[in-house]
C-alpha positions as CSV (number, residue, x, y, z in Angstrom):
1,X,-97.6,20.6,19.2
2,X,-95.5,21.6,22.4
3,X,-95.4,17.8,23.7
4,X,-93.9,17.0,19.6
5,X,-91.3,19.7,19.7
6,X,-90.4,18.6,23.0
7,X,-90.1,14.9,22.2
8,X,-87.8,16.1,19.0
9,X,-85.5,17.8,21.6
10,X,-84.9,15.1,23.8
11,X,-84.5,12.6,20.7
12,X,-81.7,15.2,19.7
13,X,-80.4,15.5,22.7
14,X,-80.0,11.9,23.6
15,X,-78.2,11.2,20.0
16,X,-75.7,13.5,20.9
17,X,-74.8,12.0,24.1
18,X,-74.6,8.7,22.6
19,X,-72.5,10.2,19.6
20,X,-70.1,11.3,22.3
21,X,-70.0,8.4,24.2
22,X,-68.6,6.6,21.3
23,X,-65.7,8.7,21.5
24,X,-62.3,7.6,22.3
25,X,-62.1,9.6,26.1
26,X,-58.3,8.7,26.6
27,X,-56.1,8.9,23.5
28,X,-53.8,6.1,23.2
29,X,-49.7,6.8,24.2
30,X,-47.3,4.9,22.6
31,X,-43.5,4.2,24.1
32,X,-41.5,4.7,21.4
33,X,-42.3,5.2,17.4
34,X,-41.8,2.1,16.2
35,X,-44.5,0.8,18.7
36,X,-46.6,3.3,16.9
37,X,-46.1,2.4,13.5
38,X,-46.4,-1.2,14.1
39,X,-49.7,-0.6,16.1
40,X,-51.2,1.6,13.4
41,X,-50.5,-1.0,10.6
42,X,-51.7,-4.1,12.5
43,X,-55.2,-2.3,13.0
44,X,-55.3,-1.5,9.7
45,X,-55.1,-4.7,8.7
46,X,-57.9,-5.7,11.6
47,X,-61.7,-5.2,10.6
48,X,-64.2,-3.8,12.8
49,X,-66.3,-6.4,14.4
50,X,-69.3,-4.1,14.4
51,X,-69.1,-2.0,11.2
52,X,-70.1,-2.9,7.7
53,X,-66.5,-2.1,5.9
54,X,-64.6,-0.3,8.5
55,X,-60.7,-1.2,10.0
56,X,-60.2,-0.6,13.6
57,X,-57.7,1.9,12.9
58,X,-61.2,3.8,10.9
59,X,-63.6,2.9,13.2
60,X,-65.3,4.9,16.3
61,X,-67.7,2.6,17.7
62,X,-67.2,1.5,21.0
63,X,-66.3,-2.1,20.9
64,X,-63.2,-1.1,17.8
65,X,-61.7,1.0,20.8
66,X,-61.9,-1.2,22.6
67,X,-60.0,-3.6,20.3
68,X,-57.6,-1.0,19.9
69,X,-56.7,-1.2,23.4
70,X,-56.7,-4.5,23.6
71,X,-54.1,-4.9,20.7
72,X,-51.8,-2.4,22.3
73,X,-52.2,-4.2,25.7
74,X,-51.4,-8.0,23.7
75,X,-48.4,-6.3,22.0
76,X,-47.2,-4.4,25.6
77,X,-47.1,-8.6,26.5
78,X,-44.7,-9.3,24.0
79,X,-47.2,-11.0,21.1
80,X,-46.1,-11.2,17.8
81,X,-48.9,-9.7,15.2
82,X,-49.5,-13.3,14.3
83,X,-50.6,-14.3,17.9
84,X,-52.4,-11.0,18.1
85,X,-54.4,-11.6,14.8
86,X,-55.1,-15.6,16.3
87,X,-56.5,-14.4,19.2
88,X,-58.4,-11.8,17.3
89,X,-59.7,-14.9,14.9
90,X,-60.6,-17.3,17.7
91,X,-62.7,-14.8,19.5
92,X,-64.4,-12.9,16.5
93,X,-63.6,-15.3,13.3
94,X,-62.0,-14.4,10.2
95,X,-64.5,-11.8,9.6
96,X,-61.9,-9.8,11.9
97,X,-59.3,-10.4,9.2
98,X,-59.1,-8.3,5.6
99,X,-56.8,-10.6,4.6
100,X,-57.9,-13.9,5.8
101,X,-55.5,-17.2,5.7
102,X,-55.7,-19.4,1.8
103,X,-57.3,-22.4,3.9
104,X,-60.0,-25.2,2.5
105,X,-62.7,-23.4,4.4
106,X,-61.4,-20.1,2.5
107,X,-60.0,-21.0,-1.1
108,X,-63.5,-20.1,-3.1
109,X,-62.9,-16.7,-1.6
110,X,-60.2,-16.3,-2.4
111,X,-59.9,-17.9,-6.1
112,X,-63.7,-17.5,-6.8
113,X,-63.7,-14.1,-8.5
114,X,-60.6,-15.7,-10.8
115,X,-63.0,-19.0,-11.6
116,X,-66.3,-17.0,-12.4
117,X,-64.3,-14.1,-14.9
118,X,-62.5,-17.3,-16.3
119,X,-66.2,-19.1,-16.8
120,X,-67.3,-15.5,-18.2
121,X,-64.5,-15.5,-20.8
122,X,-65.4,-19.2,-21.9
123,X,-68.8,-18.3,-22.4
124,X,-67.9,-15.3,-24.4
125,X,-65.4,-17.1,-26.6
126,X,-68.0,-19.8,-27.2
127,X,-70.4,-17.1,-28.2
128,X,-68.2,-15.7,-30.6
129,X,-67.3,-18.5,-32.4
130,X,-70.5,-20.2,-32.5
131,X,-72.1,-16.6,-34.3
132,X,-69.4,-16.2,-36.4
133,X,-69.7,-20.0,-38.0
134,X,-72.8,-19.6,-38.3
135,X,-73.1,-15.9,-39.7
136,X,-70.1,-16.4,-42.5
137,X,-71.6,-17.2,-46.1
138,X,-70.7,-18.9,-48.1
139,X,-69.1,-17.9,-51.8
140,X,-72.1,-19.4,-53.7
141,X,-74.8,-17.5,-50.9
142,X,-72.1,-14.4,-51.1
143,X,-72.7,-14.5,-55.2
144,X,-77.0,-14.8,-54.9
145,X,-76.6,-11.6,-52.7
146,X,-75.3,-9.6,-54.8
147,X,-77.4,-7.5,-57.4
148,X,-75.4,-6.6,-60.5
């Protein structure tokens, strides 16, 4: 029972330090405000590589501060947040993007959900019609229904 207890301990205890060793150590400092509020929406816009639905601005695992740091060192050099989100695309993909670029390789995902509600309202329509041609008497079969 001891050697139990004492294995749950240390499997708490090393949670923790890996918890904390996600944390950012060294808070970012910005030169002036509008390098701050251009930094703070260009990793909004920038998804975590590692996380399921997370931007980097959200994130705390390790490699989104790292890609924080690495954004505020490519815009210290003088890149656009074009060039930044390239760079950002030809190392990770356009997973790294929320937004990614109307391409060929991208136009299902972005029209897709338009095509299949339009396919949906088709089908409905068609539904509609087809039960209600088939479901309207006629006046002689309205007549035989009716008990006077």
């Amino acid at each position: 029972m001891r050697a139990l207890l004492l294995a749950f301990a240390l499997l708490l205890a090393t949670g923790s330090a890996f918890a904390q060793a996600a944390t950012d150590p060294t808070p970012l400092t910005f030169t002036s405000p509008a390098e701050e509020k251009r930094f703070h929406a260009l990793i909004s816009e920038l998804r975590c590589v590692m996380c399921q639905n997370q931007s980097l601005a959200e994130s705390n695992a390790q490699i989104a501060v790292d890609l924080r740091r690495e954004v505020l060192e490519l815009m210290r050099k003088g890149k656009d947040d074009t060039e930044i989100k390239e760079f950002l695309v030809a190392r990770y993909g356009e997973f790294v993007l929320y937004r990614p670029q109307v391409e060929s390789k991208t136009w299902l995902l972005w029209f897709g959900p338009a095509v299949v509600l339009l396919a949906g309202g088709l089908v409905v329509v068609g539904a509609v019609r087809r039960r209600s041609r088939n479901t309207t008497p006629t006046a002689d079969e309205r007549n035989e229904e009716q008990e006077w």
